[in-house]
N, C-alpha and C positions, 0 to 999 in steps of 0.2 A: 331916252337914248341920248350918251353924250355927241356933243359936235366930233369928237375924233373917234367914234364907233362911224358913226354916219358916213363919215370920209372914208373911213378904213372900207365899210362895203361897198363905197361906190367906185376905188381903184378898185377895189377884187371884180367886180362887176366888169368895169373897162377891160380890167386884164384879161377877163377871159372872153372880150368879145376880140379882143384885137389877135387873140391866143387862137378865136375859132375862126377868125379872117386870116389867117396864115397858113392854118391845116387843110383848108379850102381852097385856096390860091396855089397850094403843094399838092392839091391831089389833082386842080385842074392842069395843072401843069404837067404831071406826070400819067392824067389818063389821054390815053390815045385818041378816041372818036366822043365827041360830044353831041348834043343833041339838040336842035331848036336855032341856038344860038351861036356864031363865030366864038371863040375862045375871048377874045378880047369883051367884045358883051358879054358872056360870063363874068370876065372879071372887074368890069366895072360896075354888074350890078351884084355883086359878092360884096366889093369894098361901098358901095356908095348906099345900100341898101344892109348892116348889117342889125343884125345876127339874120335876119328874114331870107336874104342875098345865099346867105350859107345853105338855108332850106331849101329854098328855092331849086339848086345847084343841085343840090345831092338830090334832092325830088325828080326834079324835071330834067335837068342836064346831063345826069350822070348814065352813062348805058350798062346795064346793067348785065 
């Protein structure tokens, strides 16, 4: 594998975590009742913990 294939999938990589930390933080935002945690821990262990942060969220946070 060349050095700018390697690059190329580690932005694509980034981008879709930074892509799935933001559809995360838009849905925490716009769901009304959470679960376990204040909104704010939500969203600090979404960004400070991702892509796990994002599971976590939708797993355990989200009311279903």
């Amino acid at each position: 594998m060349s050095f700018e294939t390697v690059l190329l999938i580690i932005i694509a990589t980034v981008a879709a975590a930074i892509w799935f930390d933001i559809e995360c933080l838009v849905d925490l935002d716009r769901t009304e009742h959470v679960l376990y945690f204040p909104r704010e821990v939500w969203a600090a262990i979404i960004v400070l913990s991702t892509p796990l942060g994002g599971f976590a969220y939708f797993t355990f946070g989200k009311e279903r």
